[in-house]
Structures are given as C-alpha cells and as structure tokens.
N, C-alpha and C positions, 0 to 999 in steps of 0.2 A: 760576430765579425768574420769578414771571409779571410781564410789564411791563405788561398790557396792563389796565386800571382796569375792569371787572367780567367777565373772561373766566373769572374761577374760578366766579362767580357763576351763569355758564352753566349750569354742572355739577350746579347743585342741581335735583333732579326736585320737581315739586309733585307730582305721582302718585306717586309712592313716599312721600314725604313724607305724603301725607293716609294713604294706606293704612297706614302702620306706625301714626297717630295713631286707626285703625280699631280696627285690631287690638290695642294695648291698651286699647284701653274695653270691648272686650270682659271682659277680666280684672277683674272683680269688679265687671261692668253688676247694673244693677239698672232700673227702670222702664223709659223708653221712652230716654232718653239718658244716664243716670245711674251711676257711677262707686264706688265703697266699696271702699278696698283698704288698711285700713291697715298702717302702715309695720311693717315686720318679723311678717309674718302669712305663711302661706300663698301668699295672693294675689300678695300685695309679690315673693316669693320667684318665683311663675310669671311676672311682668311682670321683673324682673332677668333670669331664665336668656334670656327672648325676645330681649330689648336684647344680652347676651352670644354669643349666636347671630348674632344681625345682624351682628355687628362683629370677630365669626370668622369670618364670611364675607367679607369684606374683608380680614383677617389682621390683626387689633385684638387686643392684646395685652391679657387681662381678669387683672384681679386685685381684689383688697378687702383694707381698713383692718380696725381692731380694733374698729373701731365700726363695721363693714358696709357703708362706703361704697366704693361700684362703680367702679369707673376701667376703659378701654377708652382703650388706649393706640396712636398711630401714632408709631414711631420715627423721630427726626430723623436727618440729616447729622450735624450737633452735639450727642449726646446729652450730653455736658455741661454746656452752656447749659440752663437756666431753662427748663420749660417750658412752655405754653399750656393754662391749663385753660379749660373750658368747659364747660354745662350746668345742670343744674339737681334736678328729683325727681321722683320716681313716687310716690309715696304720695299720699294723696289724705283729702278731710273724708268723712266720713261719706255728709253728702249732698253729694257734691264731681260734678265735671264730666267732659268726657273730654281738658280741655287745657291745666289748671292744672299746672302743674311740667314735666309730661310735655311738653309742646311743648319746654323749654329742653332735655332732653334728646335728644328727635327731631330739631331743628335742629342741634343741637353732634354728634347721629350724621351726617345728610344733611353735614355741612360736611366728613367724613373720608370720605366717598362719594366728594364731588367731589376733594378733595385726592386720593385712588389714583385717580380717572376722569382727572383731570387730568395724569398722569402724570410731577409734576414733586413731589418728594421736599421735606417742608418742611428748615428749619435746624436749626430747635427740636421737639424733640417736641409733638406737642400729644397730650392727654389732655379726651374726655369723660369727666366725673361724673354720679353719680346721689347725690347726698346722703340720708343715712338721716335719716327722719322730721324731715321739715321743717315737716309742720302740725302737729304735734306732738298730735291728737286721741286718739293714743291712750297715749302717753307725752310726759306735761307736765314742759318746756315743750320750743315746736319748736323748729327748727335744729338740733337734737340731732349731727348728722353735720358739722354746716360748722363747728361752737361746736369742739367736739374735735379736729379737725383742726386750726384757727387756733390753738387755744391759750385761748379764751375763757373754755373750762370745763373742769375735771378731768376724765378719764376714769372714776376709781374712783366716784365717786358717780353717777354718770350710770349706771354701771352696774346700782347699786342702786333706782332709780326703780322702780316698778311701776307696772300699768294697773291697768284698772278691776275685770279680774276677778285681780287679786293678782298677776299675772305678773312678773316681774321683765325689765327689759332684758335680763340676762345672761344669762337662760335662753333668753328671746325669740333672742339673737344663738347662742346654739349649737345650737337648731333650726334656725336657716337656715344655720347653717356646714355643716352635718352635709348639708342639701342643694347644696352649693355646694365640696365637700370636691374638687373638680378646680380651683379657683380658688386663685390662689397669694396668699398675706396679706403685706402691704407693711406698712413704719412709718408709724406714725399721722402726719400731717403733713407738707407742704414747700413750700417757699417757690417759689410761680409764677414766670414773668416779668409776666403779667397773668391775669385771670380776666374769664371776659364769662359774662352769661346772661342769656339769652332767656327772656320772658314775655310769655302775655299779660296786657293791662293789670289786669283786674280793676278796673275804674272806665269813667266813659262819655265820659271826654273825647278820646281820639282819635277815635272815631265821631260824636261830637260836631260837632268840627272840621273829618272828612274826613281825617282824617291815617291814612297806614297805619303810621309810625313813630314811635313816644316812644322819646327818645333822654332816659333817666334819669337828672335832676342829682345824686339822691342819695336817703336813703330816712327817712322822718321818724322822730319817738323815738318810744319805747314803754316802757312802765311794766305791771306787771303786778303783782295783788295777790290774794290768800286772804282772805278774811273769815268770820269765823266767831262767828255771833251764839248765846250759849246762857242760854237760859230754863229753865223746867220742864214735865215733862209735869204732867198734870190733867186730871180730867174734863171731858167740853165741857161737859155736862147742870148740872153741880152747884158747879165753880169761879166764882166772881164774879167779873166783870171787874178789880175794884178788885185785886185778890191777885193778878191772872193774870199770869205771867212768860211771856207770848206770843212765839216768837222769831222767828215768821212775819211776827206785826204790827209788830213793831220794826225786821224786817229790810226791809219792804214802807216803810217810814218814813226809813229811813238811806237807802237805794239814789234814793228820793225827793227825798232834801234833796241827794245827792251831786249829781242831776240838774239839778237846780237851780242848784249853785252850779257844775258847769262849763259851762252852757250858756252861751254867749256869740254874740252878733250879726253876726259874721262866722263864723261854720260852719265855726270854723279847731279846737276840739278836737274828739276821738273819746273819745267815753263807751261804754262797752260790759259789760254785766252779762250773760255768754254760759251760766252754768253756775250752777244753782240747785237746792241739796238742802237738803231736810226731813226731820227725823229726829221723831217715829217714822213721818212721812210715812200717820198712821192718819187716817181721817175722824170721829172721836168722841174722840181726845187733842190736847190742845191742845200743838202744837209747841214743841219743848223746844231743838234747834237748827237753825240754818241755815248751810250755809254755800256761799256765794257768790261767782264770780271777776270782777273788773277787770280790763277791759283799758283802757287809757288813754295815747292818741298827740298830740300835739304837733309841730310842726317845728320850735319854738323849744327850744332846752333847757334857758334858765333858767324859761320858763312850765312847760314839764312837771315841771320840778324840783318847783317853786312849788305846782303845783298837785295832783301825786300827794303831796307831805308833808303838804298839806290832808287826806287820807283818814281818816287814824288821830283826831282832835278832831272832825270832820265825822261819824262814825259817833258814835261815844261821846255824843255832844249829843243824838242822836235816838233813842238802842238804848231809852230810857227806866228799865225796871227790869232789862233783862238784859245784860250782859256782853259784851263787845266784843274780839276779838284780829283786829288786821291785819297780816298776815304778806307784807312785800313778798318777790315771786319773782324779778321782772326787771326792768333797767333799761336797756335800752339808747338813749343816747343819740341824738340825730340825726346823719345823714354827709353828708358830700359823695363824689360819683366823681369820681375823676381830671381834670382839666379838659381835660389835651392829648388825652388817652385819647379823653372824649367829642368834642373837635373834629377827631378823627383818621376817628370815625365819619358825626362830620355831613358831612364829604366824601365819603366813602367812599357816603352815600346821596344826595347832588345828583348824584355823576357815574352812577348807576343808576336815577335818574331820580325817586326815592319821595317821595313827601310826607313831610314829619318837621315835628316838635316835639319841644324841648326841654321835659323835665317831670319832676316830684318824684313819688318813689312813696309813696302811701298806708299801703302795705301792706310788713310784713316778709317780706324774703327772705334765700336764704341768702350773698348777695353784700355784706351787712352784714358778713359774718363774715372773709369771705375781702377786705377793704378792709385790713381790720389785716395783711396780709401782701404788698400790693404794690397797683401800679395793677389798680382794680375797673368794670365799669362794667355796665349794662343796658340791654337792647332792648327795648319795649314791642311787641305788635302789637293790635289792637283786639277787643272780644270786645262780643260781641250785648247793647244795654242797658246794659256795665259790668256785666252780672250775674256773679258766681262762686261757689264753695262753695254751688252749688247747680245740680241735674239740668238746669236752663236754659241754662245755661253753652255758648255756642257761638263758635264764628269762624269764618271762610272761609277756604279753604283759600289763597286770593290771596294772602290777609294776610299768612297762617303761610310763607306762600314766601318773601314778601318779608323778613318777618323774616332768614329763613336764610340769605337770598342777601346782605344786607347783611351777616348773622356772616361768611357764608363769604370775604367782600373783606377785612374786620376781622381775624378769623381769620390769612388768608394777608399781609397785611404785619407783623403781629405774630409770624409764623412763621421771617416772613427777617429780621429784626429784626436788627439788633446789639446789644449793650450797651449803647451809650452810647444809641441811639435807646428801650430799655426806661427808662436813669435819669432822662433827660427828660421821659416819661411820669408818674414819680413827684412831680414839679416843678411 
C-alpha cells in the first residue's frame, strides 16, 4: 500500500497524458481543432480499439457490455471485493471539442499507467470505462451506456431508438461488435465500490477564480421535451392570413411565450430550444408542422417540477389555430455526490498542493447514473472561456494533469479500501 500522500500521483506523465489527448482528436478532426465522432459510428469504433491498445500494453484486461460500453480492467489482490470504476466517453457533439468526455477517460487510463509504474498491486480491482453515447447527438436521449448499465433504463427499447438517417441502435451495436469480435462481452451491470469521473468543466468559473480543481457537489435536474406543433400546408401566394394554420408562426410564438415565462432574475433556469424541424421545410408552402426539443435544467427539483409541467398549457395558449402535442422524454431529477467521498478528495488536493473549489455541475453526466449504484463523485479541470461543444473548446495540459494526479491519490486509497471504509462513504 502507498503511505506516502501524493507519491502515486508522481507517476502520472503530463506528456503522455496530452499526447494520448493528441491523438484522439485526431479521430474524426475536423477544422483547425475540431472533433465529430459520434457514438457508435466508425469513428467511435477507431478511437475504442486505440484506448484497447493502450491498455494491452500495460496488460489491461478489455471487455464490453451489451450495450457497448468499454471496460479496461487492472486486476486486484481481492478480486472479490467491489470494484473501482472510473472514467468517462469518447463520443463527442457534432461540433464538439478534443476534451470533452475523452479527458475522463485519458485520466482514469494515465491513473493504471501509474498504478503498474508504481509497482504496488491495488486491493480492489479498478476498471476504466468508456460509456456508449453520452451526448447522445446521435441517438436521443444521452447517457445511453451509464442509464443501462445502472438499471435507469431498459435495455430492449434503447435498442430500438434509431438516428437520423433510420439506423437503429442494434444494428449500430453489431457493426461495431463485428469489429471488436476479439473483445470478450460481460453482464450488463455491477455494483462499484465508488465511481469518480473526470471532466472538464465546461462553464468559466474555475478560470474565473484561478482554480485548477472543481471538486463537484452534485449535478442539477434536467427535464427534456418533443413538441410538435401541426398546421396545414397552403399556398404562400394565395392563402390569407386569416385561414392560415401557420405552424412556423405559432411555433416562433409558443417557444416565445415559454421564454418568457422561465426567464427569471437570478440566471438560476436553463431554457434551451436545441433542435428545430419544418415540414415541408419548402419556401412557397406555408408550414404545416414543426417540431421542436426542450431542454430544461433547475437545481431545485420542486422548481423544475413546477416549471417543466407549465409546458404542455403554455404552448397550447399561444399555438393559436394549430394543434399542440408535448411529449415529455426525460426527467432527471437533481443529485447530490457522496459527501465523505468529496471530503476524502478535498484532502487528497491540499496535500498536493492544487487550488480547488467546491461546485455544482451545470451540465449532465454519466456520473448521474452511476450515483444510484454506490458512492459517486467528480473532478472538474478548467477549459478556455467555459466554452464546449464547440471546435473552441481547449485546456492546458497543467490542468488535465493535475486533474489526474488528484484521480490517481483518490483512486489509490479507494483501491486499498476496506468495507467498512467504502459503507461510510455511502453515509
């Protein structure tokens, strides 16, 4: 067991660390810094086999779930005992970055670098993940891999989802099985002893502050919704206004009035209208439907209650003459991490010297998911502006080290762990 309070921490290279973060933005770049690799594509599948290789090279034991998610495994002393998951995803937005998911991943691999450099064998096994499509861009909704695995959401229908050009999941997962047919398929799910992942922030308040650590209290609610406003087609030339069942104008009208009424003076909701189709989408027929996604976050969850049940009388009030269906998708409430978990880390970064803050995350991850299955918690590191899901998207390599060399203290006394010091965690 290491006794000595950041000596694993050593072991983490920031040179290896940035280059492995090189080398997959290469997989599926686009402009000058720019990332598009979604999940279960092609792309997805060349960034997996590279991460599988890294971690054969260390003697990482690779396998995958029913639902595609990636495990690289370092065998304990006690493979009995519970054991340590970490990491995060590879898939990416459309116009995503080259550090979004992939750094939790990069660090949770750099953290089984230093554990074999280290040469002290943990208790518990620890296992990095790569979660299947977590921004969920191309199959709605994300989390898709962490939801399945906890138990959040069925397997069989997730199956059935399709994209945008009709694909299904399932066809999607046995394309990439057929490449990946040396990889051995484990049971969907098991219960950690804790789970950590690494991000970066995506928002600007560590660089804000000078903080190179957000040490994450928990991750706010989210609500998500379908709308679908239907009018009629008509001539544009020859229809009168007064008759026109517009569903462009009605729709340009509801998204309006929504705006409206969750706007509030402390800048505490997230309103978001991301995904906007027009049917016949012609320029001389007057639009017959629309339809349109919410996304809508809160930290409170009787306010998000509250205020995503407003949707369905809020549209309807302003569709005017055309028809209104609101199909709620998603609900997940707001969490809290672990408390002993996170004060186990705030030490763990005074005695290696880092700036930290304590802080809520904006944005869904797939550490919502794995919360329902034991102690959870998150690392933030700081990214250029708060910009993300977007070619802008940068960090410093300082950052990302320091991220991982705090996983890798975290990591390693959660590895020698006992029992009783995991059920306290829960506490």
């Amino acid at each position: 067991m290491l006794k000595t309070a950041g000596r694993l921490a050593a072991f983490v290279d920031q040179d290896r660390l940035w280059s492995r973060h090189m080398a997959l933005a290469r997989i599926g770049a686009f402009g000058q810094t720019g990332v598009n690799r979604p999940a279960l594509s092609a792309l997805d599948g060349k960034a997996r086999r590279q991460l599988v290789d890294w971690g054969r090279a260390i003697g990482l034991a690779a396998s995958v779930d029913p639902i595609a998610n990636l495990f690289l495994e370092l065998r304990g002393d006690q493979p009995d005992l519970a054991p340590i998951l970490i990491g995060s995803h590879l898939d990416s937005q459309p116009t995503g970055g080259r550090f979004d998911g992939v750094f939790g991943v990069l660090a949770a691999l750099e953290v089984m670098e230093a554990l074999v450099a280290a040469g002290v064998p943990p208790r518990r096994t620890v296992i990095v993940v790569a979660w299947t499509n977590e921004e969920g861009s191309r199959f709605a909704p994300g989390m898709m891999g962490s939801a399945a695995f906890a138990g959040a959401r069925a397997l069989e229908p997730i199956l059935e989802l399709r994209d945008a050009e009709g694909i299904r999941v399932k066809e999607a997962l046995a394309a990439l099985a057929a490449a990946e047919d040396d990889l051995p398929c484990r049971p969907l799910g098991f219960r950690p002893a804790a789970y950590i992942e690494p991000h970066i922030e995506q928002g600007p308040v560590l660089e804000v502050a000078g903080n190179t650590i957000g040490i994450v209290s928990g991750i706010q609610g989210k609500r998500t919704f379908r709308v679908t406003i239907d009018g009629a087609e008509a001539h544009a030339g020859t229809e009168p206004h007064a008759s026109r069942r517009d569903a462009l104008l009605a729709a340009v009208e509801v998204v309006s009035a929504l705006s409206r009424h969750f706007r509030d003076p402390e800048d505490i909701t997230r309103f978001t209208v991301g995904r906007f189709t027009v049917t016949p989408n012609a320029p001389s027929v007057v639009p017959s439907r629309v339809v349109f996604s919410i996304d809508l976050r809160h930290p409170d969850a009787a306010t998000l209650q509250a205020l995503g049940d407003a949707i369905a009388d809020i549209s309807r009030a302003n569709a005017g003459r055309c028809d209104v269906m609101v199909e709620p998708l998603l609900h997940d409430p707001p969490l809290t991490f672990a408390p002993r978990l996170r004060d186990k880390m705030a030490g763990f970064a005074e005695t290696l010297g880092l700036r930290f803050q304590h802080m809520a995350s904006g944005a869904g991850h797939d550490a919502r998911h794995l919360a329902r299955l034991g102690p959870a918690a998150m690392i933030f590191v700081p990214c250029k502006d708060g910009i993300s899901h977007n070619e802008a998207e940068s960090a410093l390599p300082g950052d990302l080290h320091a991220g991982a060399q705090l996983l890798a203290e975290t990591v390693e006394w959660l590895a020698q762990a006992s029992n009783v010091d995991i059920e306290e965690l829960a506490t």
